[in-house]
C-alpha positions as CSV (number, residue, x, y, z in Angstrom):
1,X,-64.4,-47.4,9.6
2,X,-63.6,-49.7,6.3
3,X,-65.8,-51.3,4.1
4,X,-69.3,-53.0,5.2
5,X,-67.4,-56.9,4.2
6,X,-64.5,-56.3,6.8
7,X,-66.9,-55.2,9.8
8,X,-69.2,-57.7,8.8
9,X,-66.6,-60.8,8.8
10,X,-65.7,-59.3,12.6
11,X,-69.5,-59.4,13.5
12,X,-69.6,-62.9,12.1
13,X,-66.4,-64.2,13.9
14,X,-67.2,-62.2,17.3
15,X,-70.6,-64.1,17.1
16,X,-68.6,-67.5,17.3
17,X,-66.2,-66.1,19.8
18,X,-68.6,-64.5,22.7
19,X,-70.2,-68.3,23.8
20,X,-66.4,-68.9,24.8
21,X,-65.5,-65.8,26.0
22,X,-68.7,-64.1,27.5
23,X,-67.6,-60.3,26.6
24,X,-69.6,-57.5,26.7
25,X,-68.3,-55.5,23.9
26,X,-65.3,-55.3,21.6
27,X,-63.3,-53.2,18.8
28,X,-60.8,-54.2,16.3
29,X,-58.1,-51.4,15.9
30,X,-55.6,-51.2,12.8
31,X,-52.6,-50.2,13.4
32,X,-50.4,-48.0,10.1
33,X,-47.4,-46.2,11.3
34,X,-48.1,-43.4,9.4
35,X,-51.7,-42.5,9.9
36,X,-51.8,-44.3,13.1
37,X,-54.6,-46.4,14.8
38,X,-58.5,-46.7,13.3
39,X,-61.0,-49.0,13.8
40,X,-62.2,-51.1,11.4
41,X,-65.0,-52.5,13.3
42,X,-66.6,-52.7,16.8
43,X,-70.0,-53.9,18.5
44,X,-72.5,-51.7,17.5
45,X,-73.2,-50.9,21.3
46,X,-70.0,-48.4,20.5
47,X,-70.9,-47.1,17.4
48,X,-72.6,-44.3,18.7
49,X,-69.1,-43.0,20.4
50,X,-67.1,-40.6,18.4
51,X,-64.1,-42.5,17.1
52,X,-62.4,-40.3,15.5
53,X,-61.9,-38.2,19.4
54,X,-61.0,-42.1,20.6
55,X,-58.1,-42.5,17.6
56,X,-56.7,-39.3,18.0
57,X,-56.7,-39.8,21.7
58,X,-55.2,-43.7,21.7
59,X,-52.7,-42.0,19.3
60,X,-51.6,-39.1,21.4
61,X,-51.3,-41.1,24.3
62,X,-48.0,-41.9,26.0
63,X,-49.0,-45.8,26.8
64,X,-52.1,-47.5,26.0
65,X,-52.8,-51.2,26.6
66,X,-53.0,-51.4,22.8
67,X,-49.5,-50.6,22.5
68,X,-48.3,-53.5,25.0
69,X,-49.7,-55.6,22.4
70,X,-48.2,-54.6,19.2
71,X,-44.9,-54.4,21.0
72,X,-45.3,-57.7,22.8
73,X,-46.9,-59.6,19.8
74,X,-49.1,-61.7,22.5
75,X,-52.5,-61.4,23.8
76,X,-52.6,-59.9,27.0
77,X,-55.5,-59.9,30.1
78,X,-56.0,-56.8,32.6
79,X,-58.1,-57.7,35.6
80,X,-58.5,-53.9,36.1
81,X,-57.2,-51.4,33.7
82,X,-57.9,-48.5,35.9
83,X,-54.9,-49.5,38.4
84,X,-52.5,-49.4,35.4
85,X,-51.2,-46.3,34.7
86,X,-53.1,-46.2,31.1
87,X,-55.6,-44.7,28.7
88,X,-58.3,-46.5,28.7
89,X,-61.5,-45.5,25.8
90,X,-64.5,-45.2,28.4
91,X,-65.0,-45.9,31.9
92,X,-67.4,-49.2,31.7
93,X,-64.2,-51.3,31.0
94,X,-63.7,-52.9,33.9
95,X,-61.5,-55.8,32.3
96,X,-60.2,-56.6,29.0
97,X,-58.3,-58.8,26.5
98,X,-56.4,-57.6,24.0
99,X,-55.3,-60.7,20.9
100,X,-52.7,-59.6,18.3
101,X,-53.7,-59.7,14.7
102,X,-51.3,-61.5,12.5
103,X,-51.0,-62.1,9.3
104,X,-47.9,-63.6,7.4
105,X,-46.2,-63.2,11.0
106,X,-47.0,-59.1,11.1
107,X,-49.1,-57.9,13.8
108,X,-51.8,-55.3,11.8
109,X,-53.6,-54.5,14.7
110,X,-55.8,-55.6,17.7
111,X,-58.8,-57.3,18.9
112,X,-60.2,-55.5,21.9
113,X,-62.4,-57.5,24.3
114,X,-64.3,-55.8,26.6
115,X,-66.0,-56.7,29.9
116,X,-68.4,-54.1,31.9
117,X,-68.2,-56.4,35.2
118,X,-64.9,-57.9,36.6
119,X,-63.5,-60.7,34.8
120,X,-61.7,-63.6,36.4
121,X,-59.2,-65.7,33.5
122,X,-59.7,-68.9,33.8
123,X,-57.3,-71.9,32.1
124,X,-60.3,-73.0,29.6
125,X,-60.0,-68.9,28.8
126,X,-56.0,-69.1,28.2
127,X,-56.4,-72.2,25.8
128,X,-59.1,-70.3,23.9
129,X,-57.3,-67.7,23.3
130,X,-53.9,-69.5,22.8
131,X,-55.8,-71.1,19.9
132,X,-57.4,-67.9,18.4
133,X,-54.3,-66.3,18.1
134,X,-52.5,-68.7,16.6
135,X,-55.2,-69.6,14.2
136,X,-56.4,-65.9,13.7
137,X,-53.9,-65.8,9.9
138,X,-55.8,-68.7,9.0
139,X,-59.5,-67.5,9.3
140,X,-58.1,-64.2,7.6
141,X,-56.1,-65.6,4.6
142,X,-59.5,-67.5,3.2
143,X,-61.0,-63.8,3.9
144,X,-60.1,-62.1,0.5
145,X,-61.1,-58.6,1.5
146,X,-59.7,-59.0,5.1
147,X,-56.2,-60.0,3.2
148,X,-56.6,-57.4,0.9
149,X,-56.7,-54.8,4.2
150,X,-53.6,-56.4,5.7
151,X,-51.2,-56.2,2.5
152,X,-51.8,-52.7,2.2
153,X,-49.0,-51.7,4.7
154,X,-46.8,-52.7,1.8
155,X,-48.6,-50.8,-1.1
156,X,-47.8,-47.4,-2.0
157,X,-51.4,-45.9,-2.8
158,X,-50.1,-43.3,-5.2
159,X,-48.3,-46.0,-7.5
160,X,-50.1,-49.2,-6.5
161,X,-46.2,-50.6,-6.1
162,X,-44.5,-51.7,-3.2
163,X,-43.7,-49.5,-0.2
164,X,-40.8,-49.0,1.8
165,X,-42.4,-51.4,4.5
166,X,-41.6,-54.3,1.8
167,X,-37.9,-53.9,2.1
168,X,-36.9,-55.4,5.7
169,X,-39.7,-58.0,5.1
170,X,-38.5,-59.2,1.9
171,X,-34.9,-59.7,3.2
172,X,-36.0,-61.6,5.9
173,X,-37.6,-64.0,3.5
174,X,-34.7,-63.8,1.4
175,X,-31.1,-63.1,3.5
176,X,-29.7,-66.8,2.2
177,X,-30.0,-65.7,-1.3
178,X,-27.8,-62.8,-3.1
179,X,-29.9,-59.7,-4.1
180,X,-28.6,-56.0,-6.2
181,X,-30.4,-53.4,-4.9
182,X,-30.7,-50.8,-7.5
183,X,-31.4,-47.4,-5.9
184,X,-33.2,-44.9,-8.7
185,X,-33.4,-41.3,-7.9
186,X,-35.8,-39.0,-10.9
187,X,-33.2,-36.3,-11.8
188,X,-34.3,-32.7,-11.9
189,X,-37.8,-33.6,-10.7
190,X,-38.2,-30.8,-7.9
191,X,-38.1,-28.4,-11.2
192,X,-41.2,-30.1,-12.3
193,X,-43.3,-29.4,-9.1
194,X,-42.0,-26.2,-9.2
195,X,-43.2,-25.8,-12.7
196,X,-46.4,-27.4,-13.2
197,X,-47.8,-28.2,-9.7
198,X,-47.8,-31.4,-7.6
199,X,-51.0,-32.6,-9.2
200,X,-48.5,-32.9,-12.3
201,X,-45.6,-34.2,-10.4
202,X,-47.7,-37.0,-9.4
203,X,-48.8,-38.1,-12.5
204,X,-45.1,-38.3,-13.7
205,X,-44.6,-40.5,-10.3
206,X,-47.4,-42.7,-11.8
207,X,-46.2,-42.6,-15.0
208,X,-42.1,-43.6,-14.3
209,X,-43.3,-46.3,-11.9
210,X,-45.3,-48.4,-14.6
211,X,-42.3,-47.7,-17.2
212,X,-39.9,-49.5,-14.6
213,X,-42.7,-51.9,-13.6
214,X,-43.0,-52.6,-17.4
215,X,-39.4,-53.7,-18.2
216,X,-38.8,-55.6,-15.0
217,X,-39.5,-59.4,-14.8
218,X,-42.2,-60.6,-12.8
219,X,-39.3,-62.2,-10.2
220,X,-38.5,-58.6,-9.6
221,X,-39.8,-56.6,-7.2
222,X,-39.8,-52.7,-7.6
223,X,-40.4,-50.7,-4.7
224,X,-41.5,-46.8,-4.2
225,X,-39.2,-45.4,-1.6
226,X,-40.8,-42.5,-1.4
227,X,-41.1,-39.3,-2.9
228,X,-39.2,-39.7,-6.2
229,X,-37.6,-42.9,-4.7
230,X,-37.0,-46.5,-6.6
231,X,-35.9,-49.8,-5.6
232,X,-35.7,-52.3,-7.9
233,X,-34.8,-55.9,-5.9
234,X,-33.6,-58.2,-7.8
235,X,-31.3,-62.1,-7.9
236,X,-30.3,-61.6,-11.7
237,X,-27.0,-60.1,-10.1
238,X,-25.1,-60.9,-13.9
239,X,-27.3,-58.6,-15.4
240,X,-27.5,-55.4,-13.1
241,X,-25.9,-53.0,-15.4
242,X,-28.6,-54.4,-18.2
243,X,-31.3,-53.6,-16.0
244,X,-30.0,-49.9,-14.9
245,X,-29.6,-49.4,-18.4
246,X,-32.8,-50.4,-19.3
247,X,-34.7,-48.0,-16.3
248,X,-32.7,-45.2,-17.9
249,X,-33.9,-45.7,-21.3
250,X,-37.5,-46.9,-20.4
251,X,-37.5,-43.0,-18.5
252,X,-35.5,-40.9,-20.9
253,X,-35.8,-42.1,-23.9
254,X,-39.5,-40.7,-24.2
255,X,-40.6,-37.7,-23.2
256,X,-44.0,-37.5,-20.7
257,X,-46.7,-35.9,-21.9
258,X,-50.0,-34.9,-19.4
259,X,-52.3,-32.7,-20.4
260,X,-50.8,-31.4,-23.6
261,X,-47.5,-30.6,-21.3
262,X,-44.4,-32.4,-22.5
263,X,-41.9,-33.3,-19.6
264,X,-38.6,-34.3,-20.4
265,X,-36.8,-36.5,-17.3
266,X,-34.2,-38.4,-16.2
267,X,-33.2,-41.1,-13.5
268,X,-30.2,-42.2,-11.9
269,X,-29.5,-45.5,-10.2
270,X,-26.6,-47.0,-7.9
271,X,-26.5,-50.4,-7.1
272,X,-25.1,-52.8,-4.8
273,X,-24.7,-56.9,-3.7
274,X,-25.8,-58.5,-0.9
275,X,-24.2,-60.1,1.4
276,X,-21.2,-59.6,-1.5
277,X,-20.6,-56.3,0.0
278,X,-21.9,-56.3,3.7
279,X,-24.4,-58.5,5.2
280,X,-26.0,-55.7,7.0
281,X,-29.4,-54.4,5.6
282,X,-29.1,-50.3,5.8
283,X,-25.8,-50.7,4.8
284,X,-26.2,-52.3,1.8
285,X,-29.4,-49.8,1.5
286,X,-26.9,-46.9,2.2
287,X,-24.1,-47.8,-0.5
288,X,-26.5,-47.7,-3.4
289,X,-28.0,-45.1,-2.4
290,X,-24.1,-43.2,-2.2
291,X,-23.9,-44.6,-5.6
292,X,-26.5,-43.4,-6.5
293,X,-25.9,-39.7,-6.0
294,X,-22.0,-39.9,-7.0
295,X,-23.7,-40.8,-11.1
296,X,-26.2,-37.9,-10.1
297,X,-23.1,-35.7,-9.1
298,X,-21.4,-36.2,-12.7
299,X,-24.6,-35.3,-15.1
């Protein structure tokens, strides 16, 4: 469950929901593709359930109703879920509702409404619920904690940067403009797991990630890739060589030094233009990355 502010603005907007809806109970589920779905708040009639069993069971599961609605982005009624071939948390649900949650036009997880007794849609229903989906980003962007929760599928916890999530969504925002995606790849760094432990390694993750943050401008966006992984995004295409040059230095011109250990490293980076040199995402993605390695092949 997150923080006490989160369930709390749920409780608050569920109060204001249930005169138009008349539900029994209800959960909100967040969805992250890597530790997959959790609740972030429910009625407290369902608080005494163990969650943990219910998440590891919605997750395991082949096809859940919750599912239909991240893929389908729309709110979706079941008159009976027990004649759909689906997992279902419980056997009071006798109907339920399930809204997408959307912020900035992402679906972060789902509302799930609950009814113990059959539950007949009607069109005053439909419109309700047209409306609270559509205006769901709205209550949540004046919600500073609630917005703070959503952006995190783009945050890398480690670094505090930019995950690979970011990528796709910020060339969708941007695919009329003409970006250099600088790949950056740490050179030698398994040899410093090896040596002085992971704990180590990722305080030199931490460290090479503020350097490049540090001596980037604040119209570029630098992204951890993952593991020892950088993107740097940037529209100062006449000065792309300037910036690689200045990531070297800004990693190898001083060495790291944690706990009294002094760590000497490297990076390399390959670039390349969009759409100069395909108009295809991975492809660009994939030539700096090819770049990449061929400097890495000649140290």
């Amino acid at each position: 469950m997150k923080e006490n502010k989160i369930e709390a603005f749920f409780e608050k907007l569920m109060i204001k929901t249930r005169p138009h809806l008349k539900f029994d109970g209800w959960s909100v589920i967040e969805y992250d593709e890597i530790n997959g779905p959790s609740f972030i708040s429910l009625s407290r009639k369902y608080k005494k359930y163990d969650l943990e069993s219910i998440e590891r069971k919605i997750s395991n599961s082949q096809s859940t109703l919750f599912d239909t609605v991240l893929k389908t982005r729309n709110w979706k009624y079941v008159a009976d879920p027990f004649k759909l071939n689906v997992w279902m948390p419980g056997s009071r649900i006798r109907s339920w509702i399930g809204v997408p949650l959307m912020f900035d036009n992402e679906v972060f997880g789902v509302l799930n409404i609950d009814y113990f007794k059959p539950k007949r849609l009607t069109f005053k229903d439909k419109l309700f619920l047209n409306s609270f989906q559509k205006n769901f980003s709205i209550y949540a962007s004046n919600f500073k904690e609630l917005k703070s929760l959503f952006l995190q599928k783009y945050i890398d916890h480690l670094t505090g940067l930019k995950n690979r999530h970011f990528i796709e969504e910020y060339f969708e925002k941007n695919n009329r403009d003409r970006i250099a995606i600088i790949f950056c790849d740490l050179n030698k760094f398994k040899a410093v797991n090896d040596t002085y432990g992971h704990r180590i390694g990722d305080e030199v993750i931490k460290i090479v990630a503020r350097r490049i943050r540090n001596i980037l401008k604040s119209t570029d966006e630098i992204v951890r890739y993952g593991g020892d992984e950088f993107i740097v995004l940037t529209k100062n295409i006449e000065n792309v060589e300037t910036i690689k040059l200045r990531i070297k230095n800004a990693i190898k011109k001083y060495d790291i030094i944690i706990e009294g250990k002094r760590i000497k490293i490297g990076i390399s980076c390959g670039h390349a233009i969009y759409p100069d040199e395909s108009t295809d995402f991975w492809e660009i993605m994939h030539l700096a990355d090819l770049r990449m390695y061929s400097e890495k092949g000649e140290r």
